[in-house]
VEXTOR-454969 format. One line per field, with one value per atom (N, C-alpha, C, CB): atom name; x, y, z; residue in one letter. Coordinates in Angstrom, 1 decimal, decimal comma. Glycine has a CB too. Example, Ala and Ser with C-alpha at 12.3 -4.5 7.8 and 13.67 -1.06 7.14 Angstrom:
fivex N; CA; C; CB; N; CA; C; CB
u 13,2; 12,3; 13,2; 11,3; 12,8; 13,7; 12,9; 14,1
v -5,7; -4,5; -3,3; -4,5; -2,2; -1,1; 0,0; -0,6
w 7,8; 7,8; 7,8; 9,0; 7,1; 7,1; 7,9; 5,7
fivo a; a; a; a; s; s; s; s
END
This chain:
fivex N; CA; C; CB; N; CA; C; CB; N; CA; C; CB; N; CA; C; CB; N; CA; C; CB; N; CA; C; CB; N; CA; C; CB; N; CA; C; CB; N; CA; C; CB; N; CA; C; CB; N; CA; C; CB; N; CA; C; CB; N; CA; C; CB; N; CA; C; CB; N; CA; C; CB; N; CA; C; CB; N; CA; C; CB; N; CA; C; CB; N; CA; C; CB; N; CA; C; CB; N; CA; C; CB; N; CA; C; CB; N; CA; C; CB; N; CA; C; CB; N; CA; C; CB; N; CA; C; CB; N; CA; C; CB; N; CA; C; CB; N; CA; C; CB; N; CA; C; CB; N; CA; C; CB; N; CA; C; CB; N; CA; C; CB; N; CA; C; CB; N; CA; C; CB; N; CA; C; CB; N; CA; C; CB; N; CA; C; CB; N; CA; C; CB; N; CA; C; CB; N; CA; C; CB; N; CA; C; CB; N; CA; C; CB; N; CA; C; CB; N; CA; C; CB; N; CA; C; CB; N; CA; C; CB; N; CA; C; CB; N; CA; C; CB; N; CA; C; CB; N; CA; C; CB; N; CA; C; CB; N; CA; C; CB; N; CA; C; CB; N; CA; C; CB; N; CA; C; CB; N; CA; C; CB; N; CA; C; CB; N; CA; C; CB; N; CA; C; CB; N; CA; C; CB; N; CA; C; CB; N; CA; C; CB; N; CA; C; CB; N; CA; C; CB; N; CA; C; CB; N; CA; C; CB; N; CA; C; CB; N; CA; C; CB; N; CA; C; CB; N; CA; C; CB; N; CA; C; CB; N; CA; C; CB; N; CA; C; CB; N; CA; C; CB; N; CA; C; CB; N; CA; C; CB; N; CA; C; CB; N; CA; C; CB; N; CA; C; CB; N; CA; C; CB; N; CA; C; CB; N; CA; C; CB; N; CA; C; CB; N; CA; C; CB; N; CA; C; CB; N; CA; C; CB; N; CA; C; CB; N; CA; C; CB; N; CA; C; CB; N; CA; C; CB; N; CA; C; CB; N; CA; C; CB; N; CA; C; CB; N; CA; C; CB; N; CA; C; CB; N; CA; C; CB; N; CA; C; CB; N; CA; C; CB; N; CA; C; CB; N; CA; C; CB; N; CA; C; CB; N; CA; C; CB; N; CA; C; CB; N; CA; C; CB; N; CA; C; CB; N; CA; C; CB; N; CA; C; CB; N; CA; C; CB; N; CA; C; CB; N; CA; C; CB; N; CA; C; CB; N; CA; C; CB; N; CA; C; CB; N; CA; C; CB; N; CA; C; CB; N; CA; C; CB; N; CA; C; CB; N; CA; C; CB; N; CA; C; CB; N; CA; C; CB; N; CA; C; CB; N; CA; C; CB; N; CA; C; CB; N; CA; C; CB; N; CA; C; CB; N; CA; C; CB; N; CA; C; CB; N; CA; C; CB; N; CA; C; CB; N; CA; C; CB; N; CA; C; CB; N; CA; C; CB; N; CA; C; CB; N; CA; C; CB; N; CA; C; CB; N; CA; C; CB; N; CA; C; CB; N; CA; C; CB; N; CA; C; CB; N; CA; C; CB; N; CA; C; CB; N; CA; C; CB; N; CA; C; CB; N; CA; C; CB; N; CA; C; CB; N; CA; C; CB; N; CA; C; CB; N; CA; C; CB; N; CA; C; CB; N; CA; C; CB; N; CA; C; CB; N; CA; C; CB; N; CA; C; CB; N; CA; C; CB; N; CA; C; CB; N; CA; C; CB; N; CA; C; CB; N; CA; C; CB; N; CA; C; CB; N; CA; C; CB; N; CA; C; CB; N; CA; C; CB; N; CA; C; CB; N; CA; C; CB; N; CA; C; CB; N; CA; C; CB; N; CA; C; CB; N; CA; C; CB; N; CA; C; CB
u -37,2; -35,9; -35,0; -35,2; -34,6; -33,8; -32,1; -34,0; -31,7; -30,4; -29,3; -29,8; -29,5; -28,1; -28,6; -27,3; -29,9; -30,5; -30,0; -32,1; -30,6; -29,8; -28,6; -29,6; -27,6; -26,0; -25,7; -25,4; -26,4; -26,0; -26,1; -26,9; -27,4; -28,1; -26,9; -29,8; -26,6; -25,6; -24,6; -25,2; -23,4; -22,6; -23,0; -22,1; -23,7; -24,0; -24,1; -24,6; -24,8; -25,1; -23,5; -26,4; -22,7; -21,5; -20,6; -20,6; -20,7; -20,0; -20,5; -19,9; -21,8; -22,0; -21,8; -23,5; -20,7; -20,8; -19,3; -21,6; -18,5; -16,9; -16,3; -16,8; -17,2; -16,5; -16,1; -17,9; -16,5; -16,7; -15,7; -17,7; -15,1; -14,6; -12,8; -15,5; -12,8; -11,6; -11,0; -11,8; -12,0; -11,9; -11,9; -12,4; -11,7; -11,3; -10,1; -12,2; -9,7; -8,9; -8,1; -9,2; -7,8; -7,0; -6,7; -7,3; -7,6; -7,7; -6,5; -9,9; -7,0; -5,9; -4,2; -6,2; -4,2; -2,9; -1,9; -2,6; -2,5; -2,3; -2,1; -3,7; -3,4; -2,8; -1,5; -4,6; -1,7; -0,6; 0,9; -0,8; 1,1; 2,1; 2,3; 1,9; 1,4; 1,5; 2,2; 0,4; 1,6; 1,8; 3,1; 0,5; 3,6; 5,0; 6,1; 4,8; 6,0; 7,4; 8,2; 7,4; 9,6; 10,7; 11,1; 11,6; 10,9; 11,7; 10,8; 11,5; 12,1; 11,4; 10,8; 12,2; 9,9; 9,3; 9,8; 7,9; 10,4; 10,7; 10,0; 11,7; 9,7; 8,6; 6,8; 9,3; 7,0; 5,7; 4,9; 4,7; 6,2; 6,0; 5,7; 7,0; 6,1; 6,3; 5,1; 7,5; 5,0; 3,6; 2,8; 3,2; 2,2; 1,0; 0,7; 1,0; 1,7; 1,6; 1,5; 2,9; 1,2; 0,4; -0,6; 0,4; -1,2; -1,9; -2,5; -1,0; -3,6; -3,8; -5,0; -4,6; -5,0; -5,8; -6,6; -4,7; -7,5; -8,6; -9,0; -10,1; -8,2; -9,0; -9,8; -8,5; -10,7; -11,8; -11,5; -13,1; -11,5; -11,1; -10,2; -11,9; -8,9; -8,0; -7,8; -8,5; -9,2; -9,1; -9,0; -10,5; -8,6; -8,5; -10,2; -7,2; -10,6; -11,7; -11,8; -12,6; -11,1; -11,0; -9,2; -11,9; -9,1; -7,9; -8,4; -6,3; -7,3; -7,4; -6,1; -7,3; -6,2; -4,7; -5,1; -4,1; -4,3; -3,7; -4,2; -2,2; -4,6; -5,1; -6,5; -4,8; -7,2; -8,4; -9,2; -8,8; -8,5; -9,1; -8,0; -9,0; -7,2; -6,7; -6,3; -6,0; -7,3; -6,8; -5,8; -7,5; -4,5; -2,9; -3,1; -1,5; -1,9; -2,1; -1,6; -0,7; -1,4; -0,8; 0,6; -1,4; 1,0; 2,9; 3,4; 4,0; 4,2; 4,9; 5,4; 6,9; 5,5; 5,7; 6,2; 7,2; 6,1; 6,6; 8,1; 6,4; 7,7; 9,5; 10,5; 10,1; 11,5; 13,0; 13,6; 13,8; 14,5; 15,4; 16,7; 15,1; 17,1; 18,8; 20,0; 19,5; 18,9; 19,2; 18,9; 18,7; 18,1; 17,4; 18,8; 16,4; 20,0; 20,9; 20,6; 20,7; 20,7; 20,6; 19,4; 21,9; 18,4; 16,8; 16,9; 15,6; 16,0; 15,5; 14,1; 15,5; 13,3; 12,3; 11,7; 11,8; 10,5; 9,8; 9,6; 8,0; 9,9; 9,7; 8,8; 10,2; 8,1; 6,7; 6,5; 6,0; 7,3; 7,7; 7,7; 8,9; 8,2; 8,1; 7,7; 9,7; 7,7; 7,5; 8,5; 6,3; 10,1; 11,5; 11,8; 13,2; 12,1; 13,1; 14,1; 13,7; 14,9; 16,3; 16,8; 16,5; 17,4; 18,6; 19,0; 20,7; 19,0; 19,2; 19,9; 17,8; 21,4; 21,9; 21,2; 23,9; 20,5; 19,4; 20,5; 18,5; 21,8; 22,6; 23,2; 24,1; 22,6; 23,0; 21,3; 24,1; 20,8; 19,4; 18,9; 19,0; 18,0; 17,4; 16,7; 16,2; 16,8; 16,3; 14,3; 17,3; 13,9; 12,4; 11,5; 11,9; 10,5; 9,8; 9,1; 9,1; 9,5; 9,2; 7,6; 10,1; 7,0; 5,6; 5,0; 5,2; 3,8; 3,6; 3,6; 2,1; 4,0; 4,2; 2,9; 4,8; 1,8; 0,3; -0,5; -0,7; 0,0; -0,5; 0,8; -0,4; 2,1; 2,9; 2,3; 4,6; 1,9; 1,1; 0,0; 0,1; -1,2; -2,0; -1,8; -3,2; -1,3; -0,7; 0,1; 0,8; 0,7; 1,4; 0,0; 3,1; -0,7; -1,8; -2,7; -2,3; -2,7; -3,6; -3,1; -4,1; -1,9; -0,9; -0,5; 0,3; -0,7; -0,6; -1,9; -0,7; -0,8; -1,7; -1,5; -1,7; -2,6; -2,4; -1,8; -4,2; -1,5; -1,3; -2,6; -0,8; -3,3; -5,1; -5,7; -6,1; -6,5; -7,2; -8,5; -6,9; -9,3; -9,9; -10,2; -9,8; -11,6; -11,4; -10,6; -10,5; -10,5; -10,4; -8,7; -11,4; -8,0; -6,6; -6,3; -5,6; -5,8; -5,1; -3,5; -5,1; -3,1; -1,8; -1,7; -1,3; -0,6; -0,4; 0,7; -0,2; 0,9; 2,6; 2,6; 2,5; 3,7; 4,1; 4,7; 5,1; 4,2; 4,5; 6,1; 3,1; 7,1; 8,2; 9,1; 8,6; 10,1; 11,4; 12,0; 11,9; 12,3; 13,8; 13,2; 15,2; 11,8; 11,5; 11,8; 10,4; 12,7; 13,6; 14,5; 14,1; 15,1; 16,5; 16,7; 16,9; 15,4; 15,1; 14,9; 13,6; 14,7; 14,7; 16,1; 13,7; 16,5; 17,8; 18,8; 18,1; 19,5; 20,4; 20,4; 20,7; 19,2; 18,9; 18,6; 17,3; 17,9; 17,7; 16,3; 19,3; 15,6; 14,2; 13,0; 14,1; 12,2; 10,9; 10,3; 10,1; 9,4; 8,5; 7,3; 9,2; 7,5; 6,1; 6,9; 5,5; 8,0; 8,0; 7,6; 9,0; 7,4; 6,7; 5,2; 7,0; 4,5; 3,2; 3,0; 2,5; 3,8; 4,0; 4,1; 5,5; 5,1; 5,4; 4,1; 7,1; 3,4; 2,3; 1,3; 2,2; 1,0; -0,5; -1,3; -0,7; -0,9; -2,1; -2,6; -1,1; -2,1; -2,2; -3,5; -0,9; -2,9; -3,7; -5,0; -2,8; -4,9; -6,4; -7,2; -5,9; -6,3; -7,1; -9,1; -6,0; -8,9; -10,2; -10,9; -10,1; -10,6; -11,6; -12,2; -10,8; -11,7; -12,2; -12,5; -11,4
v -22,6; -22,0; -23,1; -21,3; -23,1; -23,5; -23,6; -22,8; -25,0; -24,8; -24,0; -26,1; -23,8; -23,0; -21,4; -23,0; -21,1; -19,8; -20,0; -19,5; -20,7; -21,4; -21,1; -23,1; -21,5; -21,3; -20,0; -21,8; -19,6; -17,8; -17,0; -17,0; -17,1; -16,4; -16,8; -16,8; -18,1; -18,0; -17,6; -19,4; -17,7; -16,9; -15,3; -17,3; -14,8; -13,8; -12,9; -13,9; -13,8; -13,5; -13,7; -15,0; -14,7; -14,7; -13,4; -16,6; -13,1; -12,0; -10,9; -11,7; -10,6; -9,2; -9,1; -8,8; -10,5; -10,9; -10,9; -12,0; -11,0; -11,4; -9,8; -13,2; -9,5; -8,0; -6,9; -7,2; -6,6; -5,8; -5,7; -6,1; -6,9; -7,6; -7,4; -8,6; -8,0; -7,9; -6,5; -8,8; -5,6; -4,2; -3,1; -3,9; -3,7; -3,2; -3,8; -3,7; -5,1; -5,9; -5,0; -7,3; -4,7; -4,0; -2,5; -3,9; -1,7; -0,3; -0,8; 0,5; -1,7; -2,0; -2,0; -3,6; -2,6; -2,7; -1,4; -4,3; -1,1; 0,5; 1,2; 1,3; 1,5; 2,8; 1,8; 3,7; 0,6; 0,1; 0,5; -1,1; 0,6; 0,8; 2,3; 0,2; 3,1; 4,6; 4,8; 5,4; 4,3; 4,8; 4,1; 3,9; 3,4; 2,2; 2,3; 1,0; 3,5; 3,6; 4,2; 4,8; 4,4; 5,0; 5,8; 4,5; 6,0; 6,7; 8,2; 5,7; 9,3; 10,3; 10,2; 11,3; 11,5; 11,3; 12,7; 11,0; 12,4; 13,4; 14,1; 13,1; 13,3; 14,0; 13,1; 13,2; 12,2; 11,8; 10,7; 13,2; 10,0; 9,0; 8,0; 8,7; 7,3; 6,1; 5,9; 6,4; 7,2; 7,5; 7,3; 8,8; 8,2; 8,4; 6,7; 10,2; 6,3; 4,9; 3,6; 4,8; 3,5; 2,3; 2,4; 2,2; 0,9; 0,7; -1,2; 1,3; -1,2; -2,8; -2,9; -3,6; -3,9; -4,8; -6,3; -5,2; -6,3; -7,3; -7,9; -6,4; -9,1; -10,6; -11,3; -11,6; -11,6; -12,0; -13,4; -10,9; -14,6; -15,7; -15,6; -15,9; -15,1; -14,9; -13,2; -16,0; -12,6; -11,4; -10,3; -11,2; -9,2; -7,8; -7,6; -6,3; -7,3; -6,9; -5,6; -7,9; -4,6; -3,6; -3,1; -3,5; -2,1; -1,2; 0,0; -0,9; 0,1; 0,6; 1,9; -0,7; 2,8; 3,7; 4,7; 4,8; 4,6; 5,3; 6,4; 5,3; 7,5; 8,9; 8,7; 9,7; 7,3; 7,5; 7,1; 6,9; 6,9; 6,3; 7,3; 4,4; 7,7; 8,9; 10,5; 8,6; 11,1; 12,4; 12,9; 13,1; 11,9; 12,6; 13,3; 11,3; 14,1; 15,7; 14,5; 17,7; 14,9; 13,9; 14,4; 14,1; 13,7; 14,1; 15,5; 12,6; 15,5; 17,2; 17,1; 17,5; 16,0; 15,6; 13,8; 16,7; 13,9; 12,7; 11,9; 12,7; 10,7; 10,3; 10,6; 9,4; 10,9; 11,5; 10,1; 12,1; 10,1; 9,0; 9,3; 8,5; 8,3; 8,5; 8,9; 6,7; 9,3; 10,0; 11,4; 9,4; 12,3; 13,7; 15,0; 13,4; 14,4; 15,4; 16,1; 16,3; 17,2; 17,7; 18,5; 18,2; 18,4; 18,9; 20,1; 16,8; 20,5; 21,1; 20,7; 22,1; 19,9; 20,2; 20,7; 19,3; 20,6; 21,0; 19,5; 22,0; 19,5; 18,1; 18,0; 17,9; 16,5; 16,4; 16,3; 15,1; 16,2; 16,0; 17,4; 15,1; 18,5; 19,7; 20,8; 20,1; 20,8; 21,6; 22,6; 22,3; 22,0; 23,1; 22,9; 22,7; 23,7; 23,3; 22,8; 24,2; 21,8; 21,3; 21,2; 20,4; 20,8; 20,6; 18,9; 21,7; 18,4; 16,7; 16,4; 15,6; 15,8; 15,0; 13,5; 14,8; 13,3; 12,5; 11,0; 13,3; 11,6; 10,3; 9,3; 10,8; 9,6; 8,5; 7,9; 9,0; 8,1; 7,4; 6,3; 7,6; 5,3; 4,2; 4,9; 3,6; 3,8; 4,3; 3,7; 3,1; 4,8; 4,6; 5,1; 6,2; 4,4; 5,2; 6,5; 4,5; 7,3; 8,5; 9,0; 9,5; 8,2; 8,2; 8,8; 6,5; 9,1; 9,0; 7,4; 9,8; 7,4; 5,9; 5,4; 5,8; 5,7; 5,2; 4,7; 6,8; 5,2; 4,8; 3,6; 6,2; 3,4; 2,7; 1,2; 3,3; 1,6; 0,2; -0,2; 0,8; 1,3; 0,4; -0,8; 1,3; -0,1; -0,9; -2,3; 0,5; -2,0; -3,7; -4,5; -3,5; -4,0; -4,7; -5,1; -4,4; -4,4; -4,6; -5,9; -3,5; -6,0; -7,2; -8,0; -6,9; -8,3; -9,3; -10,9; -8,2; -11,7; -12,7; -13,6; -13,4; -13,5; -13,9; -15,7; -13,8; -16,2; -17,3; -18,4; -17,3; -18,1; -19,3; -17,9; -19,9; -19,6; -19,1; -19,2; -19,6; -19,4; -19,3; -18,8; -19,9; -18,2; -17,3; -15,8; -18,2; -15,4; -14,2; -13,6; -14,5; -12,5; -12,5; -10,9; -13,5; -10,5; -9,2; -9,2; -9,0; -8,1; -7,6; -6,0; -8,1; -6,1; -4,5; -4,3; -3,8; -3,1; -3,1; -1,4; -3,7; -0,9; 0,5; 0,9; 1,0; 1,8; 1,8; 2,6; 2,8; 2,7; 3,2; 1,8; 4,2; 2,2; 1,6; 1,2; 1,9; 2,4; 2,0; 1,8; 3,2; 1,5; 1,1; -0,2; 1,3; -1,0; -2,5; -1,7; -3,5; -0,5; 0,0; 1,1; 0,7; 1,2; 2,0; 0,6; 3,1; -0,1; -1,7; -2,2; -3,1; -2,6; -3,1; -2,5; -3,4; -1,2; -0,9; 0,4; -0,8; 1,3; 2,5; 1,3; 3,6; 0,1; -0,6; 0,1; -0,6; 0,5; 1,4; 0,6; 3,3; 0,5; -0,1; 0,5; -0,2; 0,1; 0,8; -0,3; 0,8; -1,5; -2,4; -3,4; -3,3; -4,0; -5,2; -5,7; -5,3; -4,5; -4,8; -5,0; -3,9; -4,2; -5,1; -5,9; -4,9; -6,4; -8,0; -8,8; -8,3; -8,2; -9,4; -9,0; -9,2; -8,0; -8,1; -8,2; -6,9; -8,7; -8,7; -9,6; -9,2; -10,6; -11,9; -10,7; -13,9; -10,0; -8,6; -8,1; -7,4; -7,5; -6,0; -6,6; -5,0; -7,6; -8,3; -8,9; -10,0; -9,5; -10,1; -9,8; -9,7; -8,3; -7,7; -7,7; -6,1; -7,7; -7,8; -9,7; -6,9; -10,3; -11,5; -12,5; -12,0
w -5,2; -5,6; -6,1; -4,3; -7,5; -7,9; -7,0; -8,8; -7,3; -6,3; -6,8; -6,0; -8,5; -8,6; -8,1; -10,3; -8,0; -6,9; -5,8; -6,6; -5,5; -3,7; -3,3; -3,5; -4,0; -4,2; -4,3; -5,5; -5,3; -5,7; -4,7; -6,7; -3,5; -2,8; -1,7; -2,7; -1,6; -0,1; -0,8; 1,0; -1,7; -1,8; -1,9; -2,7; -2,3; -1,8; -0,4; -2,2; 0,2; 2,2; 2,4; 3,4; 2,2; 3,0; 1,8; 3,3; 0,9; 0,9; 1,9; -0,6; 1,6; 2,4; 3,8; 2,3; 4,6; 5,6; 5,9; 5,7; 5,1; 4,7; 3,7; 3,4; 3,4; 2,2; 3,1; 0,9; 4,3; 5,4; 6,3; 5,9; 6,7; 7,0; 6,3; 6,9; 5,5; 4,8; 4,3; 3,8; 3,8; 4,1; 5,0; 3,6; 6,4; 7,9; 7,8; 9,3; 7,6; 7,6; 7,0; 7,2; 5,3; 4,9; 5,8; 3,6; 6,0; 6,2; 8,0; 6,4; 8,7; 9,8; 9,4; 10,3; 8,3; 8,4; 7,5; 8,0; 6,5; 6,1; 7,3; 5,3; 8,4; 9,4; 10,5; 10,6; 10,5; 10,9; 10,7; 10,6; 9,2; 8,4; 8,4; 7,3; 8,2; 8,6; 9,5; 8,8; 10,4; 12,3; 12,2; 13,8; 12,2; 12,5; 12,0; 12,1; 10,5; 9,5; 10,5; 8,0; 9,7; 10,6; 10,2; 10,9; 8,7; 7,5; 7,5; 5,7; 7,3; 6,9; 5,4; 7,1; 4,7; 3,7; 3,1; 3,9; 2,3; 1,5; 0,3; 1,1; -0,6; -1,9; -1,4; -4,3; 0,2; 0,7; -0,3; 0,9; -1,5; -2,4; -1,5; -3,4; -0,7; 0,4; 1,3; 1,3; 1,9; 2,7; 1,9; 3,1; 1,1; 0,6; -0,6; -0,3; -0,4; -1,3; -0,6; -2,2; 0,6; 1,3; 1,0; 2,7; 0,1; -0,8; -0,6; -2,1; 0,2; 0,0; -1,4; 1,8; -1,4; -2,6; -2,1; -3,8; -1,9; -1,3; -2,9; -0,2; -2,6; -3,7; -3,5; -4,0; -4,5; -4,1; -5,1; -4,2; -4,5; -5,9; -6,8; -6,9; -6,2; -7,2; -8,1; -8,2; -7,8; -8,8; -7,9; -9,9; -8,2; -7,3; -7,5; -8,1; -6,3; -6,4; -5,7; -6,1; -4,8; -4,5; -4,3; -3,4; -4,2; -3,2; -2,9; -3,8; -1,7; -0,5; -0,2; 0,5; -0,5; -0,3; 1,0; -1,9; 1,5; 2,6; 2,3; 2,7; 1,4; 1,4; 1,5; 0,1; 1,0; 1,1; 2,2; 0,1; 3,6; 4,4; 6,1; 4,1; 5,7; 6,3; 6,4; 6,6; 4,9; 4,5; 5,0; 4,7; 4,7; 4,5; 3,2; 4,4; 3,1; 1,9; 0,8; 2,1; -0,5; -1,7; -1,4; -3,5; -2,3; -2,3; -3,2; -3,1; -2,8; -3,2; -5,2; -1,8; -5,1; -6,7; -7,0; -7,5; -8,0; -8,2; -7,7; -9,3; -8,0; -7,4; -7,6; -7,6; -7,2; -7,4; -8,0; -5,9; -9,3; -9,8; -9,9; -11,1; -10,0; -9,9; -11,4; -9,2; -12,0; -13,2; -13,4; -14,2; -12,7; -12,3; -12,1; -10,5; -11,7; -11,4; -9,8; -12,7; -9,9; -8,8; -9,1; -8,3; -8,0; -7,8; -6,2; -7,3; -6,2; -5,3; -4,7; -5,7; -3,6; -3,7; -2,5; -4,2; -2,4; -0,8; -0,5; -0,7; 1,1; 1,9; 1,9; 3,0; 2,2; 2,4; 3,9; 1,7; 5,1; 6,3; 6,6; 6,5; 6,6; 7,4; 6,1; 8,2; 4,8; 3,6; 3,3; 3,7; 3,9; 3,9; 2,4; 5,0; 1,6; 0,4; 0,9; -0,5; 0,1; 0,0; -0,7; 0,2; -1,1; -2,7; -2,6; -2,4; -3,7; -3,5; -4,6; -3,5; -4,2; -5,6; -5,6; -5,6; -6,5; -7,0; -7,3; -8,7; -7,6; -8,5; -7,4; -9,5; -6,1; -5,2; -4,8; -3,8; -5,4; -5,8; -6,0; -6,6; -5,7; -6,3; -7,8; -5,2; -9,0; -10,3; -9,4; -12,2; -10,2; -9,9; -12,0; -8,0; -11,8; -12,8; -13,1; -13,1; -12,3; -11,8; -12,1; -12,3; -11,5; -11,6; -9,9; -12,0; -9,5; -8,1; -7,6; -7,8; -6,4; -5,6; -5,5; -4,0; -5,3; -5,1; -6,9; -4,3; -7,9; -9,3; -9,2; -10,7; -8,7; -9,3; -8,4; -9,3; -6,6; -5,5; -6,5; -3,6; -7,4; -7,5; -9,0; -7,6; -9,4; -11,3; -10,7; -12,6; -9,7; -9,3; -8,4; -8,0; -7,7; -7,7; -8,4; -7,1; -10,0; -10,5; -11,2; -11,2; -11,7; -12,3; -11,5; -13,0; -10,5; -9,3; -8,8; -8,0; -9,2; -8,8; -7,5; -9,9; -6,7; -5,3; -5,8; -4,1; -4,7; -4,5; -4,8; -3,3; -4,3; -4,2; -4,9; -1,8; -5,8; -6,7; -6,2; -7,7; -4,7; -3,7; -2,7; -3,6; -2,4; -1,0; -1,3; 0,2; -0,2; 0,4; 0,9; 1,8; 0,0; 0,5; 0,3; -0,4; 1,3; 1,6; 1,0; 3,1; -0,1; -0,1; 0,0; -1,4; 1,1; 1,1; 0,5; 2,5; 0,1; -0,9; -0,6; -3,3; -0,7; -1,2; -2,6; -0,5; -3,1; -4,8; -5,0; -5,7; -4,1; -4,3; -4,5; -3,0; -5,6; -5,4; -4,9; -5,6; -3,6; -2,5; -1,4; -2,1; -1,0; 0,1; 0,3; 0,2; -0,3; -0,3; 0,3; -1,9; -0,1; 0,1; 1,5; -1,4; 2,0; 3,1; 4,3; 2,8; 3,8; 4,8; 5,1; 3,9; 3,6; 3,8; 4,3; 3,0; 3,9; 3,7; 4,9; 2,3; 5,1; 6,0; 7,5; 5,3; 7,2; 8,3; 9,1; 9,3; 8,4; 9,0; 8,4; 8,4; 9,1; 8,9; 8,0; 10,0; 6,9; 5,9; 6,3; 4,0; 5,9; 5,9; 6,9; 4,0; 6,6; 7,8; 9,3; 8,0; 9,9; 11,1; 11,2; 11,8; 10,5; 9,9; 9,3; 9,3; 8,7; 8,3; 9,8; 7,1; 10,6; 11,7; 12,7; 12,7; 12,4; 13,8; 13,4; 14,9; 11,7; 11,2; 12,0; 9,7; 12,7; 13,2; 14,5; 14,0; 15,4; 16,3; 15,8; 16,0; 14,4; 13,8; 13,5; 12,3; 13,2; 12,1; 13,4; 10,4; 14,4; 15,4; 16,1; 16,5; 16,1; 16,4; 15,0; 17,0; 13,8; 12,8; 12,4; 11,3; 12,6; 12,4; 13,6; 11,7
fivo x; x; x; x; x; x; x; x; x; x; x; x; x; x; x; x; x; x; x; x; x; x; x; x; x; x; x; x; x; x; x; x; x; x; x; x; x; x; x; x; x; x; x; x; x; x; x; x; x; x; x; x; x; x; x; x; x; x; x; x; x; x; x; x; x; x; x; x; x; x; x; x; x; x; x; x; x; x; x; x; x; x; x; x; x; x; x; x; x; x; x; x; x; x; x; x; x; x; x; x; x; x; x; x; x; x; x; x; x; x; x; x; x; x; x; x; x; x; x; x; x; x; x; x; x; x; x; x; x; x; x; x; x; x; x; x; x; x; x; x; x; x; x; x; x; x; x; x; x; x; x; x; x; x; x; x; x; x; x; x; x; x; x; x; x; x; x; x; x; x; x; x; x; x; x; x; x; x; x; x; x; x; x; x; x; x; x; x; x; x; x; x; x; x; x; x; x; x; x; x; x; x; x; x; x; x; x; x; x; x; x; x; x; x; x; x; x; x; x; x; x; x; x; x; x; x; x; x; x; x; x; x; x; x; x; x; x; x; x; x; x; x; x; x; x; x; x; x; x; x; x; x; x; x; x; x; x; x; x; x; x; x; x; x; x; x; x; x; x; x; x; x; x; x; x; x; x; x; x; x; x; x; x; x; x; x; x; x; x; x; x; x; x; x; x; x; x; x; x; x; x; x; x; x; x; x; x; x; x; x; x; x; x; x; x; x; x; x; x; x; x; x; x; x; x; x; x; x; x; x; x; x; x; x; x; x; x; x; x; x; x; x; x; x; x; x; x; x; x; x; x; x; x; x; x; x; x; x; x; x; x; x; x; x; x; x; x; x; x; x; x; x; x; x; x; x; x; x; x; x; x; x; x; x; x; x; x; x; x; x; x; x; x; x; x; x; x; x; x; x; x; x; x; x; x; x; x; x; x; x; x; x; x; x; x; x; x; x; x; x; x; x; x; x; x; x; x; x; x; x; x; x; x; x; x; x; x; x; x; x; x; x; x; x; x; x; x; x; x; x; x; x; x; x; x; x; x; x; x; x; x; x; x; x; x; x; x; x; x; x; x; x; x; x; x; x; x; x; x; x; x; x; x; x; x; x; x; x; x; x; x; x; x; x; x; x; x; x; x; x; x; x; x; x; x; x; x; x; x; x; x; x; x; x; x; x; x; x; x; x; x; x; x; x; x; x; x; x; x; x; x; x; x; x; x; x; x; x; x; x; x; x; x; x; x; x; x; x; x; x; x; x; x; x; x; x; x; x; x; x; x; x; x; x; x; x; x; x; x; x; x; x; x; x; x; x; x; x; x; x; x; x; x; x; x; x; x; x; x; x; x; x; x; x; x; x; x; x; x; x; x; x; x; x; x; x; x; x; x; x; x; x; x; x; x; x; x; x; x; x; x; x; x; x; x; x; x; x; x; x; x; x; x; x; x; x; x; x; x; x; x; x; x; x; x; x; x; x; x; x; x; x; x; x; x; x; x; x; x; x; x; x; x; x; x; x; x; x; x; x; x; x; x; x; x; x; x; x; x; x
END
């Protein structure tokens, strides 16, 4: 066997040994982040948009969303923006209609939150251009503004208990 065979063949074994691994690793901290929000869900943009991405050398080499590993329902429509006027929609939290003035809103691209996690993962570059790295993100707008300003958890507490959540997978 050639050594650059040699090379190929153990990078190979330690991926099929590490890929498994880092993709428990993500799927932990998604239902982490499910389980842990505080925030209700109104159009279920926020929910259904916990979204990790597993790098492999710098490049995205998978993601991970929250519908595909906990058959939550999709969201009731797309994002609400702060230019929409006044809406009506069905909640994604009990399925009541409501009425919503939209103009005290975060501006969003009124796209679904899970295409907006995966398109910022896809244009995201980790830190190391080496090895193995987890980013979780939510694809909504005011989930900065549901942290800051509502003072309710969306992702921060899985950020503070990831060494916890990952502990049993590595």
């Amino acid at each position: 066997m050639r050594e650059s065979d040699y090379f190929k063949r153990l990078n190979d074994i330690v991926y099929e040994k590490l890929y498994p691994r880092f993709r428990q690793a993500a799927i932990n901290l998604i239902v982490d982040a499910t389980s842990s929000k505080e925030h209700g869900d109104l159009t279920g943009n926020t929910i259904t948009s916990f979204t990790a991405g597993v790098y492999k050398d710098g490049s995205l080499y998978n993601v991970i969303n929250v519908m595909d590993v906990t058959g939550i329902d999709t969201p009731t429509r797309t994002k609400l923006s702060n230019d929409m006027g006044i809406v009506t929609v069905e909640r994604y939290d009990d399925r009541e209609l409501v009425t919503v003035d939209t103009s005290t809103m975060v501006a969003t691209d009124k796209k679904y939150g899970f295409d907006t996690a995966r398109s910022f993962l896809m244009g995201y570059s980790p830190k190391f251009s080496k090895g193995w790295s987890i980013v979780v993100t939510t694809g909504t707008e005011y989930s900065e503004f549901i942290e800051e300003v509502r003072k309710l958890n969306v992702l921060t507490e899985t950020f503070l208990w990831s060494d916890k959540i990952l502990k049993g997978v590595f």
